[in-house]
Structures are given as C-alpha cells and as structure tokens.
C-alpha positions in Angstrom: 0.0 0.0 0.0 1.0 3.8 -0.8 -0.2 6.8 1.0 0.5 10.2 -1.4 1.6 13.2 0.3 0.5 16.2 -1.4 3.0 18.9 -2.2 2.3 22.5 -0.9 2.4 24.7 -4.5 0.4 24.0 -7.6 0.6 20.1 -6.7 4.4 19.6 -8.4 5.9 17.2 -5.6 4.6 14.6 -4.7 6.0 12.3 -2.2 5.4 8.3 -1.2 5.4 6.1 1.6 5.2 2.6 1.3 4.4 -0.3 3.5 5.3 -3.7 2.9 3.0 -6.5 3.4 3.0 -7.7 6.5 1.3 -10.9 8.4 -2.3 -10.6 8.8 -1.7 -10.3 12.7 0.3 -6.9 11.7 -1.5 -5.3 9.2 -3.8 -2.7 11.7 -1.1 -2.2 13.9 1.4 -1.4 11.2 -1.3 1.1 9.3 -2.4 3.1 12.3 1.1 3.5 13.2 1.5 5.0 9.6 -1.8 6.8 10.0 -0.5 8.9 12.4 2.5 9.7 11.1 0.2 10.7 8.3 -2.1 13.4 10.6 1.1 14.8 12.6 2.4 15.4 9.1 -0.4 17.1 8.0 -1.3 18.7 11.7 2.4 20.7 10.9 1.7 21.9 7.7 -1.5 23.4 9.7 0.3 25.4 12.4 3.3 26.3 10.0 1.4 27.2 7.4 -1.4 29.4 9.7 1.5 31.3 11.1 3.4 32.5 8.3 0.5 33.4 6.7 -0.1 35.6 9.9 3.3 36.6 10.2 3.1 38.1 6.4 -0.2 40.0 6.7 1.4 41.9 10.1 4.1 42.9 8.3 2.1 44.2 5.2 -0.1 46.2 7.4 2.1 48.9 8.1 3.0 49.9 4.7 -0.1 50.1 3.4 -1.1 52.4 6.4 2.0 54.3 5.7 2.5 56.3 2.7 5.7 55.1 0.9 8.2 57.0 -0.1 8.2 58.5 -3.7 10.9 58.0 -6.4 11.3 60.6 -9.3 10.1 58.9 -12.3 9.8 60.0 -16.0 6.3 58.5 -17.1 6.1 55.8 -14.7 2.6 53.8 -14.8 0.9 52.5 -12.1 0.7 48.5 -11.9 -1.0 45.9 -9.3 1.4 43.0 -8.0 -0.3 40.9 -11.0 3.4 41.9 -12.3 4.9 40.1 -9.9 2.9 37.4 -9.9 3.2 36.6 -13.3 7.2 36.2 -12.8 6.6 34.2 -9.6 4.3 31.9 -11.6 1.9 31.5 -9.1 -2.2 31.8 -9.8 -2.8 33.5 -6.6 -1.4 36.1 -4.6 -2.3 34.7 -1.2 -0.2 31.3 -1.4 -0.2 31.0 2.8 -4.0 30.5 2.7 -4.0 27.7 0.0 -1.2 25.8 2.2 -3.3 26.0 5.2 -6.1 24.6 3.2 -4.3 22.1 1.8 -3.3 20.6 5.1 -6.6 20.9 6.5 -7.6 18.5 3.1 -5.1 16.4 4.0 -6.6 15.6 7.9 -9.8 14.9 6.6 -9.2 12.6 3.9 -6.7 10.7 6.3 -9.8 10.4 8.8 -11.9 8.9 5.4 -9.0 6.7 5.2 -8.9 5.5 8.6 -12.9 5.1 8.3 -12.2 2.9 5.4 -9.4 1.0 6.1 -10.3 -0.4 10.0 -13.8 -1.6 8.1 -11.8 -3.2 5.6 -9.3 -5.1 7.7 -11.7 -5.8 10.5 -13.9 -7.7 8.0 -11.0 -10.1 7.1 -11.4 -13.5 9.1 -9.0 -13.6 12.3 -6.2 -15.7 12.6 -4.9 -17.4 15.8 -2.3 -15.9 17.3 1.1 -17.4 17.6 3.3 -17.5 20.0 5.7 -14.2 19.7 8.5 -12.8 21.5 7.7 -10.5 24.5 7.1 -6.9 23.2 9.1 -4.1 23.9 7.9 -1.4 26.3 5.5 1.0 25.3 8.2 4.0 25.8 10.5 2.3 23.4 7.5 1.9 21.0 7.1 5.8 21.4 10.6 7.0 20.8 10.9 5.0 17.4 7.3 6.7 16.3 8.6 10.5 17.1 11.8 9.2 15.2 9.5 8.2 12.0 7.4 10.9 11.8 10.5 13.2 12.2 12.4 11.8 9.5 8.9 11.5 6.9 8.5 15.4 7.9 12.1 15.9 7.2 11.9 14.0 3.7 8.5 16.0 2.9 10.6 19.8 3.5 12.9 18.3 1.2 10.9 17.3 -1.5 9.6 21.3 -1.8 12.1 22.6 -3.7 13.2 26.3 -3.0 11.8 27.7 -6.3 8.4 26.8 -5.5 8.2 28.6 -1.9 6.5 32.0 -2.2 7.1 34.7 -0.2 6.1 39.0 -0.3 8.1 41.3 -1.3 8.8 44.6 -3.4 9.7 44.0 -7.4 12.0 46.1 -9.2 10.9 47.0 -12.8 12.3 48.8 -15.6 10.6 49.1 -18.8 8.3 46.4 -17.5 11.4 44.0 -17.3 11.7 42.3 -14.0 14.9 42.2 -12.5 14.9 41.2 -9.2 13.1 41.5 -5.6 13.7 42.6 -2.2 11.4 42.3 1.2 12.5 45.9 2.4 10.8 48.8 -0.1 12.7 51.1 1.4 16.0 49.7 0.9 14.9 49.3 -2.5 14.2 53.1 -3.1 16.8 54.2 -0.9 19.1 52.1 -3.8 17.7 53.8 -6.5 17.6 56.9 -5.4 21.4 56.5 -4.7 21.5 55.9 -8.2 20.6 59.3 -9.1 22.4 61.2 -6.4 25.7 59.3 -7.8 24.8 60.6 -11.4 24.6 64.6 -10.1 27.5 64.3 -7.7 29.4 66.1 -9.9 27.5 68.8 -10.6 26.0 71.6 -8.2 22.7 71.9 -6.0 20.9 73.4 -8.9 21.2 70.2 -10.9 18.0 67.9 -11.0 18.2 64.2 -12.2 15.4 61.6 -12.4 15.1 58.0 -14.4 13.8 58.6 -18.0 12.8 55.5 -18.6 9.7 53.3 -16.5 11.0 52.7 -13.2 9.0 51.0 -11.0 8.6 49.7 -7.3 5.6 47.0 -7.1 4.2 44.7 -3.9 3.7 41.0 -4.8 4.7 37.2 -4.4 7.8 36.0 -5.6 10.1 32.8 -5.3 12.6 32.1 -3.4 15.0 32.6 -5.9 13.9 35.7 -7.1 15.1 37.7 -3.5 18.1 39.0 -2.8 19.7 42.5 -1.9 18.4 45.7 -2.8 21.7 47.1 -3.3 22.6 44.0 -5.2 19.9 44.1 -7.6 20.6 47.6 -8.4 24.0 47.9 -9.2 23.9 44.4 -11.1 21.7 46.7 -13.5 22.7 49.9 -13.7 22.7 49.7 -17.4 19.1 49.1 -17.4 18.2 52.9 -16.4 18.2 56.0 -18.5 18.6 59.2 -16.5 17.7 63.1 -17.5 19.5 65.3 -16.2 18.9 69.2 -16.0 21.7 71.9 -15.1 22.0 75.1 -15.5 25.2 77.0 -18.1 26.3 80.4 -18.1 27.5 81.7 -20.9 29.0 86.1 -21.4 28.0 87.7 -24.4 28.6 90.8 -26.4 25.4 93.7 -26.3 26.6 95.3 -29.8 26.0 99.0 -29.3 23.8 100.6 -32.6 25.1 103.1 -34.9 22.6 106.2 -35.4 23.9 108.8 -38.7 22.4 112.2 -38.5 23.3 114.3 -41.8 24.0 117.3 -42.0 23.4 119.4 -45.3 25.7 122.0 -44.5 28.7 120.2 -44.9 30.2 118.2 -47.9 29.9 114.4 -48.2 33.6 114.2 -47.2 32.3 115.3 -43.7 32.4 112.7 -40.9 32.3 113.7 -37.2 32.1 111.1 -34.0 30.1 112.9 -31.8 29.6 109.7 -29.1 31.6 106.8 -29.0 30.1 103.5 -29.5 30.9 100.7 -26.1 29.9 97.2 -26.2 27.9 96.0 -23.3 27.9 92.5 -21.5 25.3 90.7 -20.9 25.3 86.8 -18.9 22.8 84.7 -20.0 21.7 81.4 -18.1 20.5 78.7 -19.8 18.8 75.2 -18.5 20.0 72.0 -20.5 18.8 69.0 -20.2 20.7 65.7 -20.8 19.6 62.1 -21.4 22.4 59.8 -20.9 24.7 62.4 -21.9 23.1 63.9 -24.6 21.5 67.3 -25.5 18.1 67.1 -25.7 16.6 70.6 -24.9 17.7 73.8 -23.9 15.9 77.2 -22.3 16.9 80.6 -21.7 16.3 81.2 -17.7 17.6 84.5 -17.1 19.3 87.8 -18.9 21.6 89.6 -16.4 23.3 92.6 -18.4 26.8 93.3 -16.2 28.0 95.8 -18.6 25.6 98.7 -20.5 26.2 99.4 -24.1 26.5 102.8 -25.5 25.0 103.8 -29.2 27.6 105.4 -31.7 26.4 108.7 -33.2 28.0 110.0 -36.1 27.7 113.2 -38.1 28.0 113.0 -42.0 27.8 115.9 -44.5 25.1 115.6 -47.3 26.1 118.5 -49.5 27.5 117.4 -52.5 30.7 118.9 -54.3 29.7 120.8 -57.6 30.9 118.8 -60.6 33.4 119.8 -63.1 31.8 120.0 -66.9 33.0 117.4 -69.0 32.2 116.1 -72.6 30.0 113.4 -73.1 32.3 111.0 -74.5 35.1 111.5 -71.3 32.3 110.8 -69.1 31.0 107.5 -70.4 34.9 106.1 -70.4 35.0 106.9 -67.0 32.2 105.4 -65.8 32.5 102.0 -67.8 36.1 102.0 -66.2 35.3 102.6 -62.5 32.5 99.6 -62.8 33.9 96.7 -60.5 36.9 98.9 -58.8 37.0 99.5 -55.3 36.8 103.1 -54.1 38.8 101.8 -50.7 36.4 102.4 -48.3 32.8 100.6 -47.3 29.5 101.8 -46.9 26.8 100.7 -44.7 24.5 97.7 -46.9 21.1 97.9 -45.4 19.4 101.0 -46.3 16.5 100.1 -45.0 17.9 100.4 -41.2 20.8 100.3 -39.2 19.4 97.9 -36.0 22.2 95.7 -35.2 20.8 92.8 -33.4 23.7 90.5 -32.5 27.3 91.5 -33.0 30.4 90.1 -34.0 32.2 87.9 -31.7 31.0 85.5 -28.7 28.1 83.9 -28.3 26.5 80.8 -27.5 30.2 79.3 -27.1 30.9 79.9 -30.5 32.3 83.0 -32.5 29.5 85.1 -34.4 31.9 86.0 -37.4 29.5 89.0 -38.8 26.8 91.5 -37.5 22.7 90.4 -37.9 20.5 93.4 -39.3 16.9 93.1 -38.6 14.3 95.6 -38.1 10.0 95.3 -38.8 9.6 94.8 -42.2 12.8 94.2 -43.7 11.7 90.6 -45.4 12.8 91.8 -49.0 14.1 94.7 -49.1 17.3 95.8 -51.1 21.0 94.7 -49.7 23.2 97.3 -51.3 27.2 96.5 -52.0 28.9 97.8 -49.6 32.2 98.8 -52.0 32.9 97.9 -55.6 34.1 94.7 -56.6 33.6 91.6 -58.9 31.0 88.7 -57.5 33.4 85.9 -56.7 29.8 83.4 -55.6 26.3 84.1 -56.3 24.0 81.3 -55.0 22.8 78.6 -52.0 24.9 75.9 -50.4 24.8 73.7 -47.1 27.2 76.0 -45.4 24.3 77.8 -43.2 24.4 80.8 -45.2 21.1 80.3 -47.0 21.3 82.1 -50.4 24.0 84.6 -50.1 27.1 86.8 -52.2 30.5 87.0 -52.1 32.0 90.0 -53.6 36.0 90.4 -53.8 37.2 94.0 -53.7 40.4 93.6 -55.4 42.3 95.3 -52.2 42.9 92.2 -50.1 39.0 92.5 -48.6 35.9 91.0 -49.5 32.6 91.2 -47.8 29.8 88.5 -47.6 25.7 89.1 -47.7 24.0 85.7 -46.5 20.5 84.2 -46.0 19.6 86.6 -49.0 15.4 85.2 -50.6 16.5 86.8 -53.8 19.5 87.6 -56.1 20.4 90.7 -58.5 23.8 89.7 -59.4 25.6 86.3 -60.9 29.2 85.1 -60.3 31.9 87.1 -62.4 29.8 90.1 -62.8 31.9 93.5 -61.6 29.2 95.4 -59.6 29.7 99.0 -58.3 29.5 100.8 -54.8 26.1 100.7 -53.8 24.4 99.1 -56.2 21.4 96.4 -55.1 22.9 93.2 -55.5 20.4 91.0 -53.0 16.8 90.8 -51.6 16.7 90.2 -47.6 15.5 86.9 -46.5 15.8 83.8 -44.2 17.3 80.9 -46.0 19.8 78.3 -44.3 20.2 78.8 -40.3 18.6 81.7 -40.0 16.1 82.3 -36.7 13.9 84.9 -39.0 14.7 87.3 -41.5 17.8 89.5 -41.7 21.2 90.0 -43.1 23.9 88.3 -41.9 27.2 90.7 -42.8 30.7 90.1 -42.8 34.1 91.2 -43.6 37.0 89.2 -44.7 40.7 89.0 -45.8 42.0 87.0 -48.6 43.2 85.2 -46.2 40.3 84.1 -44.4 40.3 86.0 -41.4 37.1 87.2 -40.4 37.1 90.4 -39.1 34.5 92.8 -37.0 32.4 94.9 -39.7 31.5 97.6 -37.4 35.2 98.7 -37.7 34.9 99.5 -41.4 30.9 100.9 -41.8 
C-alpha cells in the first residue's frame, strides 16, 4: 500500500510512503502506526502554514497604512502585483492560505481513510495468534514513532524545492522587465535613489536628475530565488536605467552697441564727425540644459543679467555734395564704364533700409558670431546694397548655413559677404559698383527669421568685425 503526500504549490511534488505486506496479525497495527504519522504530518503543515500566513499580513499592514516614499520617475505607470505574480508563476497572490487549506484537506481525507481501512481489515477473518517474543515497552515503541514521523517530515521539507516557496516582497521593474526582488521597499528606493544622487555628484545643488525610462517599485509574491539584496539588484543593472538630467550654463555675451547717422546738409559728403563713442555691453545669459544619458536634448533661456551697458555710436556725416566739373559726353562714359567693379577703398553701410544691429560680432552661445545680424519690422525683401565695388566671386545657395547669399572680392585684399539673402540681383563674375542692389533680404539656411547676416573678410580668411569698417 502507498499513501501520497500532497506537495504545498500547484501540486508539483509529490512524495510516497510505502508499506510492505505484513502478516495478517500486523496489518492494523502497522497502518495506524502510519496513519499517524500521516495526521502529525499534516497537523504541521496546519500550524506552519497558519502562522506564516499571519506573520506576512502583520508585516504588510504597516505599509499600506503608511505612505511610501516617492521615487522621481519620468512616465512611470501605475501596476498591481499581478506583475509580480506573473514572474513568480503563481495563480494566486495569497499562497499562505491555500497551504493551510491544503493541510486541512489532508486531515480529513486521512480520517476517510482510517474510516475505510479499519472496516476493511476488521472484515478479514482472524487468525490465531502465535506465539511471539515478549514486546518491547510502550516508551521504546514511542521513541521509534517520534523518530519516524521526524524523518517522513524531514523527507517532505525536502521534497519542496526552494523555487516553489513563495514569499512578499517589493519588485524592481524597468521598462516592464523584471529584474529582481527585495522584502525591504525602502532599501529598494533608498538604492535607486542612490543611483541618481551618484549621477549629479558632480555637478552643483541646482542640478535635478530623475530615471527617464519606466521605473518601477511594485508589492507582490515571488520565489525564493527571485530575492536577494536591494543594493545588489541595483548595481547588477545599472545599465538598465536611463537618467535626465537638467543643469544650469552660463554663458557672457557681447550687447553690440547701434550706430545712429544724422546728416548734416551743410557740410560736404567728405564730412564725418564722431560725436559719441560706441561701447559694447555684457550681458550673462543662463541657460537650463537637459541631458539624457549624456546627450543634449533641450535647452531654455532662464535668465538675462546685463553686467556691462552698451553705448549707441552717433556720427555726423555731411550731405552736400561737391559741384561737378563739366565734361564732354564722350570722357564721361569712359569713365564710368572704367570705375565699374573697382573698389573706391572704403565701405558703406548695406542695409538702407535700417541700421538695427541685433547680434554682434564675436562670442556667443560658445561659439564665435563671425559677422553682425540686421533686422528691423519689415525688412523681409528689401534691397542689400554692395557695400564697396568689386567683382561677384559666388552668387548662389549651399549647405554651409548661409542660405542664399554673395561673395564679392574687392580687389584690395578684402571681401565682404551678404548671407541668408530670398532673392538675387547679381551672378558670379559680374563687376558690380558701390552701392548698387545686388540682394533681396531673406531667411534661407540657419537663419532664426529674416535678416542680413554681414561680414568682412581678408583673402586670407580671417574674419574680421564689420563695425570697424561701416
């Protein structure tokens, strides 16, 4: 005869005792004797059972009562412990109650048994005793029946294999991937958020940090094998989180001072008086990046702080023109054809439509500006004038952030560029004169809206600051 043991989850172990056939005079004794062993079996699994399940629901009581600690977390989504069960593998969360009613099961189909089996062996017809050896004492009898039972409950602990005993506990997810548990939430936020002070050490209290990816901390039943420690879990999977990160950068810019031209008809073109001297200004700007993972993704302008004022340049020009010597025809028309394309040596401011300077030459944004922007209301389309004679040396559009733009070489060792131009007057190779509309204003390549972009260079290359030539 066999008698099953049951196994505690999901019914995978099972476990067999088996009695030999013994002599009819045996055969009750030898199956109560196994019949107990059977109840006391099930009698632990009872009490162990009642009390962990007891044990468990104490220590859950508090943290629902208390309100856990939060963790920073870019779009996290709120999930039940279904999470967790569905790693664990087991159908139900509350394990501890099916154990307890699974060894309650057990008792009563033992007592069935009993029932059964003392009708069944009391119905066989009774032998006559033979003569036996004297018996031991009932205390001897006693000892080897503790021993027994011990050993079967021994032999039934072992049969549950570790990976099948279910415990709470706290989850850690990331991007819905489970990667371990812990039976202490707060060492296991406490772990994270160690995680994120590590990442902003290095910068100052200003900085913020937070996981950018679905981090979460979820309640549940898990295996055995599936604990371990919080600190553990974490840094075994540090390459699991993605972390934004926001700072703030300072960065010192030029305020390009204006230039403002009064004219004054009394005086001859030739006339040129500096009546206040033009100062560039300072300005700090503070900006707020954000990084994810170490990479750029966003940038805003927090604050303007100017440490330094600007001061406008005023200058005086005459408008009164020089009479002009008589000449014939002929002498006239040579000279003019001759002077087209020349350079008269000096430049002329090419926006006649205003003289707004919105950002200067030099610094900004950790780069060099290499010209001056002009931009005022309205000036989508109006005329850029050449700002000294010359020949067109480019005429057109390319990928170098210009837009549409000109490039006129003065013969003198300078040449001056016109960029993110909507419209063109001139082609390459065409000599143009001082002055004369060679451009429409526009917005074209990396342009923020529209204006000129203006600048003055050698043959060389060298970029130099236009203000010191207009």
């Amino acid at each position: 005869m066999r008698t099953k043991f049951i196994g505690l989850d999901g019914y995978k172990k099972i476990e067999t005792v088996s009695f030999r056939k013994k002599s009819a005079g045996k055969k009750i004794s030898s199956f109560i004797m196994s019949l107990k062993k059977f109840v006391k079996i099930s009698r632990t699994i009872i009490t162990e059972s009642l009390a962990e399940r007891k044990k468990a629901k104490a220590k859950a009581a508090p943290r629902k009562a208390a309100e856990a600690p939060k963790l920073t977390v870019v779009n996290a989504k709120q999930k039940r412990s279904s999470k967790a069960l569905k790693h664990s593998g087991a159908k139900k969360p509350y394990v501890l109650r099916s154990k307890a009613a699974l060894g309650i099961s057990a008792v009563c189909a033992a007592i069935v048994m009993s029932i059964t089996a003392t009708s069944a062996l009391s119905a066989a017809p009774a032998k006559q005793p033979e003569p036996t050896e004297p018996t031991q004492p009932t205390t001897v009898q006693t000892v080897i029946k503790d021993d027994a039972a011990k050993e079967v409950c021994s032999e039934l602990s072992k049969s549950i294999s570790d990976e099948e005993l279910l415990t709470y506990g706290w989850g850690l997810y990331v991007d819905g991937e489970f990667l371990g548990a812990c039976t202490d939430e707060n060492e296991l936020r406490n772990a994270l958020q160690t995680v994120l002070d590590n990442y902003k050490a290095a910068y100052d209290d200003e900085t913020t940090d937070c996981f950018a990816n679905d981090v979460e901390v979820e309640f549940g039943s898990f295996k055995s094998n599936q604990l371990g420690d919080a600190e553990t879990i974490v840094n075994n999977n540090l390459d699991k989180f993605s972390i934004s990160l926001s700072t703030d950068l300072e960065y010192t810019e030029d305020i390009p001072f204006e230039k403002f031209v009064e004219y004054d008809e009394n005086e001859y073109t030739d006339y040129r008086v500096v009546t206040q001297k033009g100062i560039t200004g300072k300005q700090k700007t503070i900006i707020r990046a954000t990084y994810i993972d170490g990479v750029q993704t966003d940038t805003e302008i927090t604050d303007v702080i100017t440490t330094k004022e600007k001061q406008d340049l005023y200058i005086v020009k005459g408008s009164k023109e020089y009479p002009v010597e008589e000449t014939s025809d002929d002498i006239y028309s040579d000279y003019d054809a001759a002077s087209g394309g020349s350079s008269s040596g000096s430049f002329i401011w090419p926006m006649p439509y205003t003289t707004n300077i919105t950002s200067g030459y030099g610094a900004r944004w950790g780069t060099t500006h290499t010209g001056i922007d002009i931009a005022a209301g309205g000036i989508y389309g109006q005329s850029i004038i050449a700002s000294d004679g010359g020949v067109v040396e480019w005429a057109g559009s390319d990928n170098s952030g210009y837009g549409t733009y000109v490039i006129i070489n003065h013969g003198n060792g300078y040449k001056t560029l016109y960029g993110h131009c909507s419209e063109l007057f001139v082609s390459a190779g065409e000599s143009v004169s001082q002055g004369q509309p060679i451009a429409a204003v526009g917005s074209t390549g990396f342009s923020t809206g529209p204006h000129l972009h203006f600048e003055v260079r050698t043959e060389a290359g060298d970029r130099l600051d236009p203000q010191g030539f207009v």
